[in-house]
Biotite code that builds the C-alpha atoms (Angstrom):
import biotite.structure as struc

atoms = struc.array([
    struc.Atom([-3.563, 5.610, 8.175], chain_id="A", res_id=1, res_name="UNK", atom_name="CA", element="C"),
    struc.Atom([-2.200, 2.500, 7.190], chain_id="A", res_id=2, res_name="UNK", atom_name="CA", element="C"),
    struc.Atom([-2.185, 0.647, 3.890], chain_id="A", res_id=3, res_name="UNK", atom_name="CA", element="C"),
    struc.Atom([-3.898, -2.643, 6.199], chain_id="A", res_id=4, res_name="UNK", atom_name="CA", element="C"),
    struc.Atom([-6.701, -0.136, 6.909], chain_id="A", res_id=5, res_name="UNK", atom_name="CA", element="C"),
    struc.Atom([-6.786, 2.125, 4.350], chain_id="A", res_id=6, res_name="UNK", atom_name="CA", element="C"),
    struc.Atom([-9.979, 1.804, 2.293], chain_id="A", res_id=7, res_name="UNK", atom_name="CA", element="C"),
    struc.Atom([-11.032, 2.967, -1.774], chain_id="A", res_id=8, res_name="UNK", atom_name="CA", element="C"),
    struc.Atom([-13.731, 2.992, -3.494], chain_id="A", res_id=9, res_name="UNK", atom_name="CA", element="C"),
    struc.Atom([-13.956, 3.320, -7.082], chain_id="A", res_id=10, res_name="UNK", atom_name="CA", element="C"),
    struc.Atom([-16.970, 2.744, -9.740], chain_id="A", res_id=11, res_name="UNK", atom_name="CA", element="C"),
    struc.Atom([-17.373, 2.275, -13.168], chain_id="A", res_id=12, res_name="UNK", atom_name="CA", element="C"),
    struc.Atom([-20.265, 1.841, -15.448], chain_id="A", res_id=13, res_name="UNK", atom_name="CA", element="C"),
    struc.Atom([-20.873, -0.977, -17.634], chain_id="A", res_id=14, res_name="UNK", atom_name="CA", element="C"),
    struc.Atom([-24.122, -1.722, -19.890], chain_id="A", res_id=15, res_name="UNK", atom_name="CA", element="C"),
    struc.Atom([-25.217, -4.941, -17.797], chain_id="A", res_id=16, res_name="UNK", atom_name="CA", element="C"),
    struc.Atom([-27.871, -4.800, -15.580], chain_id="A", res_id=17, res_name="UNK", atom_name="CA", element="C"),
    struc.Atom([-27.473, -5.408, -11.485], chain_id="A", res_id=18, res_name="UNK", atom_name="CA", element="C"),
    struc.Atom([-24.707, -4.260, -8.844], chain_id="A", res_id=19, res_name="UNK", atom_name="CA", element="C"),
    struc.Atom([-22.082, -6.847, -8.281], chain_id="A", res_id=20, res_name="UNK", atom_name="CA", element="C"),
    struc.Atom([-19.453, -5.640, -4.887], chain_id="A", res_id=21, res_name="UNK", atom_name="CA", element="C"),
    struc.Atom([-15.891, -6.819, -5.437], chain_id="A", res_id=22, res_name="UNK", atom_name="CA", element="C"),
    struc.Atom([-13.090, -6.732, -2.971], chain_id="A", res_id=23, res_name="UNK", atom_name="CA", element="C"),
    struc.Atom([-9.587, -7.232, -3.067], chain_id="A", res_id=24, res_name="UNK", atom_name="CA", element="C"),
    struc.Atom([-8.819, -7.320, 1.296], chain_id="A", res_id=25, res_name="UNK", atom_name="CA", element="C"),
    struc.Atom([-4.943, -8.167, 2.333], chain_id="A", res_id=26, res_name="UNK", atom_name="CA", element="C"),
    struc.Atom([-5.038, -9.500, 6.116], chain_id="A", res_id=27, res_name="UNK", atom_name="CA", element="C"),
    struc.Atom([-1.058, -8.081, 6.066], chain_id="A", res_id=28, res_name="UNK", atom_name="CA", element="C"),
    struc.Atom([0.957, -5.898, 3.661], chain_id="A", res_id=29, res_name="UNK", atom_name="CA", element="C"),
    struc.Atom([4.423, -6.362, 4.264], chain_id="A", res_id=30, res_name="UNK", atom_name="CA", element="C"),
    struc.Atom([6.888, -2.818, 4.468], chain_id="A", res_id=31, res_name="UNK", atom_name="CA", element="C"),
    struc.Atom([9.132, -1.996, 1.555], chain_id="A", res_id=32, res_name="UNK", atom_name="CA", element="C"),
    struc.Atom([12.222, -1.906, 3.967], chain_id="A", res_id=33, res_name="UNK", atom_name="CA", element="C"),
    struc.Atom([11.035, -5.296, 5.064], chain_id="A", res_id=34, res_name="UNK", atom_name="CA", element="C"),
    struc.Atom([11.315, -6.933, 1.187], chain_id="A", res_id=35, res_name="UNK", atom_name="CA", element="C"),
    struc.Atom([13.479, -4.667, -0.927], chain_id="A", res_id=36, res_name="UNK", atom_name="CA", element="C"),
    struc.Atom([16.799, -6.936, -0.733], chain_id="A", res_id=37, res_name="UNK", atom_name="CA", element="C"),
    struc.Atom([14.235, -9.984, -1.193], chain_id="A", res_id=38, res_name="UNK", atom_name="CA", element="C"),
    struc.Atom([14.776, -12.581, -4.045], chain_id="A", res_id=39, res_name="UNK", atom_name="CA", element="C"),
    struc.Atom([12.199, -15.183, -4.790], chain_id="A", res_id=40, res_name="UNK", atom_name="CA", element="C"),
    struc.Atom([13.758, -18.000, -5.426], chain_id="A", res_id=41, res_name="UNK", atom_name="CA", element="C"),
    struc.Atom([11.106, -20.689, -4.312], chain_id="A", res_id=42, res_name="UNK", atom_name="CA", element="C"),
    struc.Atom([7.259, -20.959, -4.919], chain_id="A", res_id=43, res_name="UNK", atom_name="CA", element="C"),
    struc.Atom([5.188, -23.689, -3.391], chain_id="A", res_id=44, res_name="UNK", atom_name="CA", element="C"),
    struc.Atom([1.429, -23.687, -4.984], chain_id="A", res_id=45, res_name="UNK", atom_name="CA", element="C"),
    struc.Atom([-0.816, -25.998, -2.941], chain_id="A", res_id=46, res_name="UNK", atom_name="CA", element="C"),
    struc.Atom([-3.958, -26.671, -4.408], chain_id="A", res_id=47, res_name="UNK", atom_name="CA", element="C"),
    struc.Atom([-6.287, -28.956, -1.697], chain_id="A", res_id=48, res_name="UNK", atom_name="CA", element="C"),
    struc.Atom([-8.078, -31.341, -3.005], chain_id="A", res_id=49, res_name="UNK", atom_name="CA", element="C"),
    struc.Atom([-10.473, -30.845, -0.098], chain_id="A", res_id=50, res_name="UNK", atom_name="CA", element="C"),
    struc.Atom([-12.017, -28.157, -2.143], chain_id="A", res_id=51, res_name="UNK", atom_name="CA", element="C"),
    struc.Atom([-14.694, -28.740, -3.863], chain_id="A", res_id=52, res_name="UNK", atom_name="CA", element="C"),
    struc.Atom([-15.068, -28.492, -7.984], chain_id="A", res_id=53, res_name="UNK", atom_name="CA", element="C"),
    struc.Atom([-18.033, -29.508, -10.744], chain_id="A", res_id=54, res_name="UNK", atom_name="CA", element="C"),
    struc.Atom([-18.092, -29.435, -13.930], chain_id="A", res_id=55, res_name="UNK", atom_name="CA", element="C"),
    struc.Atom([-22.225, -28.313, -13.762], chain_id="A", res_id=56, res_name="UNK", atom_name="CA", element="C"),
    struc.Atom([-22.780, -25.414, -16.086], chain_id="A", res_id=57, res_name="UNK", atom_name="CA", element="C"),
    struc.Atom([-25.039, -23.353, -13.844], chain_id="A", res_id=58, res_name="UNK", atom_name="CA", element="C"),
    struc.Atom([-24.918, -19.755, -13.351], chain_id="A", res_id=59, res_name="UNK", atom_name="CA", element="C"),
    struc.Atom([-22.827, -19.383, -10.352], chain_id="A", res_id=60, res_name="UNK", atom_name="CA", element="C"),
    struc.Atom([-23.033, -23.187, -8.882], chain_id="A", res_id=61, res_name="UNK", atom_name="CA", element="C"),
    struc.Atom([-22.012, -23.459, -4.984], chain_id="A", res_id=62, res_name="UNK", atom_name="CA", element="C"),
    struc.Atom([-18.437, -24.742, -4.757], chain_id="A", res_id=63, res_name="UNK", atom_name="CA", element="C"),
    struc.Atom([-14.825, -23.611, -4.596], chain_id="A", res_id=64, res_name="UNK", atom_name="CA", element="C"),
    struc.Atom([-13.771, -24.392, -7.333], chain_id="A", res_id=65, res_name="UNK", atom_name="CA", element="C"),
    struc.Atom([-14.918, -23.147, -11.067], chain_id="A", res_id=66, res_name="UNK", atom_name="CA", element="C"),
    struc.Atom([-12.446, -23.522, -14.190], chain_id="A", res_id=67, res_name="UNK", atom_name="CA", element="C"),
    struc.Atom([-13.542, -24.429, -16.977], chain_id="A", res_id=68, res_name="UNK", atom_name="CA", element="C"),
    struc.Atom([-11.323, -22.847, -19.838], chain_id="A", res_id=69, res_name="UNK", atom_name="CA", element="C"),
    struc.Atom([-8.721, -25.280, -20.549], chain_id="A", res_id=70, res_name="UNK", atom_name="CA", element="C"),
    struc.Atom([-10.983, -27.932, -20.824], chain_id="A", res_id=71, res_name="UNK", atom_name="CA", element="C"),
    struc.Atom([-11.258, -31.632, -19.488], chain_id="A", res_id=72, res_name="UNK", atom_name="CA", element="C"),
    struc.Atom([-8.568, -32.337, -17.475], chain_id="A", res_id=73, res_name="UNK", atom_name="CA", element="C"),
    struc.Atom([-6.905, -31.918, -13.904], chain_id="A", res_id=74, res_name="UNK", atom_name="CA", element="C"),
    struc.Atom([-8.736, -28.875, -12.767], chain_id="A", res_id=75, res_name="UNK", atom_name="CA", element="C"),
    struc.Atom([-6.429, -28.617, -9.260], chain_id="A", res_id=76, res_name="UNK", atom_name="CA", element="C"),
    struc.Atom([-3.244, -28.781, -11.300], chain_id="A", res_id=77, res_name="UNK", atom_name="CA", element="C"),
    struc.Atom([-4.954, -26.433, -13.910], chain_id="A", res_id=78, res_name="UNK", atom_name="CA", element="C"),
    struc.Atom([-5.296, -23.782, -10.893], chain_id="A", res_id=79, res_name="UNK", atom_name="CA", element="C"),
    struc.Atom([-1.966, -24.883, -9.572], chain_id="A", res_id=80, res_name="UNK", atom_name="CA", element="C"),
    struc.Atom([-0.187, -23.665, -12.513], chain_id="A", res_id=81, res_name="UNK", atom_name="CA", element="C"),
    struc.Atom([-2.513, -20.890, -13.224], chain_id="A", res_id=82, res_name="UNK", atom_name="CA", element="C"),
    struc.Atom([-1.041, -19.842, -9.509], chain_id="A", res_id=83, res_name="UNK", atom_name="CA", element="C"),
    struc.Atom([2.458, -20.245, -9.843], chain_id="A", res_id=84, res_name="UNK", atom_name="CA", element="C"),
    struc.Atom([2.638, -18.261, -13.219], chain_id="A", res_id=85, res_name="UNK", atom_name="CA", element="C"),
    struc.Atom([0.461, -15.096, -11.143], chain_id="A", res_id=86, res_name="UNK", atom_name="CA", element="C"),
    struc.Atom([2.646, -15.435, -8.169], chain_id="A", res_id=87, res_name="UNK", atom_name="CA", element="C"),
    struc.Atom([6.111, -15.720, -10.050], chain_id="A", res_id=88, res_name="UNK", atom_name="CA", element="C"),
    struc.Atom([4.859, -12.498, -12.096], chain_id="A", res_id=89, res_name="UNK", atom_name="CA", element="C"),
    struc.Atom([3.957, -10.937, -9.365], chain_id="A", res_id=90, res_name="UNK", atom_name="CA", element="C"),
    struc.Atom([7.501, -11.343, -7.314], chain_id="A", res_id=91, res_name="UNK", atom_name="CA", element="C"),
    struc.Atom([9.377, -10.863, -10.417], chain_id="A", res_id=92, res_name="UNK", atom_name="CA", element="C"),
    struc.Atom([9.266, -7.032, -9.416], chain_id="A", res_id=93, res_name="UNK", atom_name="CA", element="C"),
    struc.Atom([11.491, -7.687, -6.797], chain_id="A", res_id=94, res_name="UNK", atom_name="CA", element="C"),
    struc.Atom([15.031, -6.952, -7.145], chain_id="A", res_id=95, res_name="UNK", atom_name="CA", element="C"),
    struc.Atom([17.124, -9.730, -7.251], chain_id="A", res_id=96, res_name="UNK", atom_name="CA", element="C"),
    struc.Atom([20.356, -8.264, -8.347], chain_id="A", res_id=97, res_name="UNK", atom_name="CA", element="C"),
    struc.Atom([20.704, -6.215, -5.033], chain_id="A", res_id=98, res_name="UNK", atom_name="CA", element="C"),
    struc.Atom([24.261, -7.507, -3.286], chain_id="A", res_id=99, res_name="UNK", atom_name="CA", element="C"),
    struc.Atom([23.279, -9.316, -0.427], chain_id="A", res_id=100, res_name="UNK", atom_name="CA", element="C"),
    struc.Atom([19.936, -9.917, -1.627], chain_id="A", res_id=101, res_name="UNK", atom_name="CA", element="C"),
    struc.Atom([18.019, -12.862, 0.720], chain_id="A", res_id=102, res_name="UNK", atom_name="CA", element="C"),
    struc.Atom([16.366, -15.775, -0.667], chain_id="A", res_id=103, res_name="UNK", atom_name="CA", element="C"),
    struc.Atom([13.201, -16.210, -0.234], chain_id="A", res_id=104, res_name="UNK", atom_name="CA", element="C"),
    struc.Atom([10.433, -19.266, -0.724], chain_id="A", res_id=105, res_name="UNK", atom_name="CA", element="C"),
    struc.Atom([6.696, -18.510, -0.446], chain_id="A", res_id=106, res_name="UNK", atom_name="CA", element="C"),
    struc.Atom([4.129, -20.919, 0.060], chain_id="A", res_id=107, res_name="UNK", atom_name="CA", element="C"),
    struc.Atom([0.163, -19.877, -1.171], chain_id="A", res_id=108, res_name="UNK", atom_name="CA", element="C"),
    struc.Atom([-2.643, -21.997, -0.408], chain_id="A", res_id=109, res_name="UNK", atom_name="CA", element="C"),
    struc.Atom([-5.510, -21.632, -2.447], chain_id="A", res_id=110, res_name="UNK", atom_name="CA", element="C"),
    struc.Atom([-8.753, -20.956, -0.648], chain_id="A", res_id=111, res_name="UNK", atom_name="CA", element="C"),
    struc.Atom([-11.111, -19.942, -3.569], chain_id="A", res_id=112, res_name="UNK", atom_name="CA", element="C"),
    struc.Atom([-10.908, -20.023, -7.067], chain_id="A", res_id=113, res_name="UNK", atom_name="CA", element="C"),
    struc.Atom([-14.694, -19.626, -8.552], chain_id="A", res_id=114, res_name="UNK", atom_name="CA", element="C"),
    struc.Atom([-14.337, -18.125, -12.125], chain_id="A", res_id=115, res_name="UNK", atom_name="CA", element="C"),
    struc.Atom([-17.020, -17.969, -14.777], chain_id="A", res_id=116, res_name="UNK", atom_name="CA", element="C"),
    struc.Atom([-19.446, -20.845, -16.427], chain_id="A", res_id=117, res_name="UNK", atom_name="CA", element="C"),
    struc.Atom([-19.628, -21.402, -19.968], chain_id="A", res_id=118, res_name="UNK", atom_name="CA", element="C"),
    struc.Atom([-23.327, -20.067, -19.100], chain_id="A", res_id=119, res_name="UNK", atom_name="CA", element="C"),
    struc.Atom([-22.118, -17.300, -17.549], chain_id="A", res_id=120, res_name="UNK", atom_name="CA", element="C"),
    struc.Atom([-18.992, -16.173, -19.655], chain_id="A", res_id=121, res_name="UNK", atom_name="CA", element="C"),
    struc.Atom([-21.714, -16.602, -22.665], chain_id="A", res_id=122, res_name="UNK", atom_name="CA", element="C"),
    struc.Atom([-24.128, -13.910, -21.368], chain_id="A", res_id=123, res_name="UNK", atom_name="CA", element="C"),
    struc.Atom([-23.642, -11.663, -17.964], chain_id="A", res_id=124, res_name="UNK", atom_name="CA", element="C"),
    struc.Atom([-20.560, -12.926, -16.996], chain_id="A", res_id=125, res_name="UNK", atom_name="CA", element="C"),
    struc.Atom([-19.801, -12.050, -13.327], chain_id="A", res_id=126, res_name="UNK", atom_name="CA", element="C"),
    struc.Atom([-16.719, -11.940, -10.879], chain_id="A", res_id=127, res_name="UNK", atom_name="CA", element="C"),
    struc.Atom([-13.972, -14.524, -10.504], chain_id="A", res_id=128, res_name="UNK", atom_name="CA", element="C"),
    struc.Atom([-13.439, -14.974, -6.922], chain_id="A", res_id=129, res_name="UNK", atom_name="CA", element="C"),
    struc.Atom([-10.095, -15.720, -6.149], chain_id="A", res_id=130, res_name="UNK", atom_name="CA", element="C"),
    struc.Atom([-8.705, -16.037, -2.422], chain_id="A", res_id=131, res_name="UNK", atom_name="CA", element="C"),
    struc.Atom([-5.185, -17.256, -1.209], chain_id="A", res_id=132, res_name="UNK", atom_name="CA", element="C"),
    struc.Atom([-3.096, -17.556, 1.838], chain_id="A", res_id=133, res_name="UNK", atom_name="CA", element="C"),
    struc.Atom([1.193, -16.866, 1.550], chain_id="A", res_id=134, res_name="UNK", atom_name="CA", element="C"),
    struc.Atom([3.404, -16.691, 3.554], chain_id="A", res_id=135, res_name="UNK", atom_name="CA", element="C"),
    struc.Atom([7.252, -15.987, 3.087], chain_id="A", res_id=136, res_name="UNK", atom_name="CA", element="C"),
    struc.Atom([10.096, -18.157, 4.479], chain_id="A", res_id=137, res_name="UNK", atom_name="CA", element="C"),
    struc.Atom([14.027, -17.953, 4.031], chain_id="A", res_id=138, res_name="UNK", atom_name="CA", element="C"),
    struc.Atom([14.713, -20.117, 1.887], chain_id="A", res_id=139, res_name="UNK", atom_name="CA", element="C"),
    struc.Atom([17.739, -21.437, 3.400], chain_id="A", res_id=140, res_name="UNK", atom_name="CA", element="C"),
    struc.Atom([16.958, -21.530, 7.067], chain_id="A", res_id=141, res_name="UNK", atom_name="CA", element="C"),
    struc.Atom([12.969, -22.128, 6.798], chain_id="A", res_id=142, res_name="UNK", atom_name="CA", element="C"),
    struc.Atom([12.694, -19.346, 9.257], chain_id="A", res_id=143, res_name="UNK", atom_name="CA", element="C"),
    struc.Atom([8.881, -17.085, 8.837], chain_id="A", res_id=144, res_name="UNK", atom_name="CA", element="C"),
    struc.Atom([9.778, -13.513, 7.274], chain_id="A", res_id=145, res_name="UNK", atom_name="CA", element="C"),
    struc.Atom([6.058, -13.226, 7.286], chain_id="A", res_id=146, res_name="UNK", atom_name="CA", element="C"),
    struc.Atom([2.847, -13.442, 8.599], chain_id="A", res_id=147, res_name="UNK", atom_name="CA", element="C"),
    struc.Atom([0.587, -16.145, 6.944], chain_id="A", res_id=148, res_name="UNK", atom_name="CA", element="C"),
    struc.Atom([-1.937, -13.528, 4.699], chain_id="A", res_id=149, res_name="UNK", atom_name="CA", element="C"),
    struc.Atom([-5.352, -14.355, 3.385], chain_id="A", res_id=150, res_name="UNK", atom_name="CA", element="C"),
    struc.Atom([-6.101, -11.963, 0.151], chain_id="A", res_id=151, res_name="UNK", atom_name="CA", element="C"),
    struc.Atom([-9.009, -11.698, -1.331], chain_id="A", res_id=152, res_name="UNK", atom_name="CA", element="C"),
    struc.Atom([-8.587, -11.053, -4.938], chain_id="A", res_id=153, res_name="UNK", atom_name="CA", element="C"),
    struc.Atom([-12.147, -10.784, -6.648], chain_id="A", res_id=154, res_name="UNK", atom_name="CA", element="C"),
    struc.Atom([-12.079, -9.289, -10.290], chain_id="A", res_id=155, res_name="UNK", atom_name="CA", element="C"),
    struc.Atom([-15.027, -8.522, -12.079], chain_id="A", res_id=156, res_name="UNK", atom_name="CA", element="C"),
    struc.Atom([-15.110, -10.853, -15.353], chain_id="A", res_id=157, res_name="UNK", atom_name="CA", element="C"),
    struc.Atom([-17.237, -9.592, -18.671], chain_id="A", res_id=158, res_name="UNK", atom_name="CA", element="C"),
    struc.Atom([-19.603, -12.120, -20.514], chain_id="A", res_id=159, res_name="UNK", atom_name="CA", element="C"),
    struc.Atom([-21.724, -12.327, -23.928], chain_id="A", res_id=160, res_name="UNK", atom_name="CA", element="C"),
    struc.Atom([-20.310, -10.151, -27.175], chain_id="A", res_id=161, res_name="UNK", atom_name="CA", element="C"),
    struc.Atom([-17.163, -8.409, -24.345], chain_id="A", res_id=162, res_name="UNK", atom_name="CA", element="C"),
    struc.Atom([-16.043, -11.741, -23.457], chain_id="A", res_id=163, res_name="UNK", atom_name="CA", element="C"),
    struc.Atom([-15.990, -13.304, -27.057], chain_id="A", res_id=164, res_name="UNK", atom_name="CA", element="C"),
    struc.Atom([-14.135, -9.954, -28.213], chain_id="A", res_id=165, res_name="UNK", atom_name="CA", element="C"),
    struc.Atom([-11.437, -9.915, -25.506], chain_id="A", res_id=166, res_name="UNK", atom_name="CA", element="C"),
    struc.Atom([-11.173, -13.928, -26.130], chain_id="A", res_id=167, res_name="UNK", atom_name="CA", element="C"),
    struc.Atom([-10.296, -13.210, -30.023], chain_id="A", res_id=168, res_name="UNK", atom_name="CA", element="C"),
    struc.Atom([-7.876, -10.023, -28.648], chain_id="A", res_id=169, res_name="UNK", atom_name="CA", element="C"),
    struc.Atom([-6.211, -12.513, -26.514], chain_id="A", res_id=170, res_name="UNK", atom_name="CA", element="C"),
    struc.Atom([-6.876, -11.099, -23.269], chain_id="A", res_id=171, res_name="UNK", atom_name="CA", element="C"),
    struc.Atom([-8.561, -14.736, -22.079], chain_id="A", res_id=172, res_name="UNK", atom_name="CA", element="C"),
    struc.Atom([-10.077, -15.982, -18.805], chain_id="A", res_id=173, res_name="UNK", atom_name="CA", element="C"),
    struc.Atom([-6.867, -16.938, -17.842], chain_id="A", res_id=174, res_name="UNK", atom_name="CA", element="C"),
    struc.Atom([-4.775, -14.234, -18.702], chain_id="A", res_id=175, res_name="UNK", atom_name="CA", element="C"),
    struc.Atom([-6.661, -11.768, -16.654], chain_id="A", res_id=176, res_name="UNK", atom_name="CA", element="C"),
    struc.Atom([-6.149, -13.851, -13.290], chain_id="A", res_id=177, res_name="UNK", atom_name="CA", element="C"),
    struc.Atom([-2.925, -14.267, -13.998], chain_id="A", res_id=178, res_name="UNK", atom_name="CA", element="C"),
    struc.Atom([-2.538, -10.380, -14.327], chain_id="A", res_id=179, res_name="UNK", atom_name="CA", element="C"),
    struc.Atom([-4.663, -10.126, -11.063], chain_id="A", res_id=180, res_name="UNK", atom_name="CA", element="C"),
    struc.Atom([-2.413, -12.548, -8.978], chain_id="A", res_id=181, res_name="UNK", atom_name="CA", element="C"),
    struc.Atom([0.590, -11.022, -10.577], chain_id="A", res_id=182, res_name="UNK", atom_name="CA", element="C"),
    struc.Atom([-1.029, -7.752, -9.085], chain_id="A", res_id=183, res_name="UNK", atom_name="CA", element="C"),
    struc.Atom([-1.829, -8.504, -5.521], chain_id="A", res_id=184, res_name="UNK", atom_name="CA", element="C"),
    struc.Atom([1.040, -10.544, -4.450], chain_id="A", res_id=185, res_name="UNK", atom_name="CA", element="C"),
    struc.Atom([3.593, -7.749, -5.846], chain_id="A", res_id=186, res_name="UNK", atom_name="CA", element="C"),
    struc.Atom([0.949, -5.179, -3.375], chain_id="A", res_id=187, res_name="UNK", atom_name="CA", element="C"),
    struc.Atom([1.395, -6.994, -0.920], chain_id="A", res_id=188, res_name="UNK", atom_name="CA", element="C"),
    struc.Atom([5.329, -7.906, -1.276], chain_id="A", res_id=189, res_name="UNK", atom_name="CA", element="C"),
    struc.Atom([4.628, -3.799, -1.362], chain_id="A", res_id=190, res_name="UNK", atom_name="CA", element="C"),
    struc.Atom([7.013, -3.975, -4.816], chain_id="A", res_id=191, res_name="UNK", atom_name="CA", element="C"),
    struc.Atom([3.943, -2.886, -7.179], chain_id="A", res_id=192, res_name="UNK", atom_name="CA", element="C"),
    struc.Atom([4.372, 0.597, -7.007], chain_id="A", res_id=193, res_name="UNK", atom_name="CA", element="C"),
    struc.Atom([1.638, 2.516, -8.964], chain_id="A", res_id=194, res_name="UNK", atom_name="CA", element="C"),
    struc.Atom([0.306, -0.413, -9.851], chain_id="A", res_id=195, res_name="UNK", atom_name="CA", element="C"),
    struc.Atom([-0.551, -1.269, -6.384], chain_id="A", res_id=196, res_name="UNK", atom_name="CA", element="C"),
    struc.Atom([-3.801, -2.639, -6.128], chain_id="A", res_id=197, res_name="UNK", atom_name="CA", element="C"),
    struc.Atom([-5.742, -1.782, -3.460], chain_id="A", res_id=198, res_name="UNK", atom_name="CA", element="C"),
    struc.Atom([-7.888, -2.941, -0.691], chain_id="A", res_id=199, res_name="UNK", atom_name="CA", element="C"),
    struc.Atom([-11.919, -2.620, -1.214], chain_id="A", res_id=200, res_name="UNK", atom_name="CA", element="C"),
    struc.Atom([-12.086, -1.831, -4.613], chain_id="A", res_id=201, res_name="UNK", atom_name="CA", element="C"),
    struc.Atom([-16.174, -1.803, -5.302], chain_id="A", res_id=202, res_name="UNK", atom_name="CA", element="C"),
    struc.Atom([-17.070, -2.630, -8.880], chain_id="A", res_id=203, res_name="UNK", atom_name="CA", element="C"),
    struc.Atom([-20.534, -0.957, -9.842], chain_id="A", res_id=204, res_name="UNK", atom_name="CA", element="C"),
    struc.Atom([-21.653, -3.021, -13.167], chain_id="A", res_id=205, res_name="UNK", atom_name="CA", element="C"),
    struc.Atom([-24.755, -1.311, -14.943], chain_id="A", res_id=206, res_name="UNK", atom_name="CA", element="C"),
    struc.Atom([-27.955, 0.279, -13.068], chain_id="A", res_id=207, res_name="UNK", atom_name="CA", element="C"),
])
């Protein structure tokens, strides 16, 4: 079976009521022989501003684009850089120092990026819902050395007293998408390892 088909599921049990599915889904994973001399040199983070954003503190309001931690301000360049901090993580695991290595420039388009409300970090929180295309180029010749890949990369986010004590610990809105970019891209550069996350993780919050 391959890792594009292979399926997991996993469940854990929180105290919040409902069932909330997430999925993390990679349209490619490239092969380990394909990226081990690979060194990221490049990262191109396009944000459109086709996608639509508010600022309406609803429970889950219907657009693309949610962010509200860091406050007033460009909310596409907020996710922009939010992006190319995951992504760089993320590649980081490659090995650069390999003689020979090939430099490399990808390009991610952000589809989705619908995190939590102030209502609903303050009380059930939810799932951040955060989808991407990439591709990878040479970064000297512009030629493809990929596919361009959609991956889904939903992540279940806590609310009320959880998300005030992992706010005070540090472990912010922010810092756990960064972690979760960081996560998939490195999967699917197939560089992560054990970390590896995998496709169709299924989040069962409460009963």
């Amino acid at each position: 079976m391959s890792l594009k088909s292979f399926l997991i599921a996993v469940a854990a049990a929180a105290t919040l009521g409902g069932c909330i599915n997430t999925n993390v889904s990679y349209s490619e994973i490239l092969r380990e022989d394909q990226t081990f001399n690979w060194n990221v040199t490049q990262i191109n983070v396009n944000v459109p501003r086709s996608l639509t954003t508010t600022d309406r503190n609803g429970q889950a309001p219907n657009v693309d684009i949610i962010w509200i931690e860091e406050g007033p301000g460009d909310t596409y360049l907020q996710v922009q850089r939010i992006f190319e901090e995951g992504v760089a993580l993320g590649a980081g695991r490659l090995d650069a120092s390999l003689k020979g290595g090939r430099s490399v420039r990808l390009e991610v388009e952000v589809a989705q990026f619908h995190t939590l409300t102030r209502r609903a970090r303050s009380n059930i929180g939810g799932i951040h819902n955060v989808d991407f295309y990439i591709q990878a180029f040479d970064a000297n010749t512009g030629v493809a050395l990929s596919p361009r890949s959609f991956i889904e990369s939903d992540q279940k986010a806590s609310g009320g007293a959880r998300a005030r004590q992992e706010d005070a610990a540090g472990y912010t809105m922010r810092v756990a998408i960064v972690e979760r970019i960081a996560g998939v891209v490195a999967t699917w550069l197939a560089v992560a390892g054990d970390d590896a996350v995998l496709p169709s993780h299924r989040i069962l919050i409460g009963r």
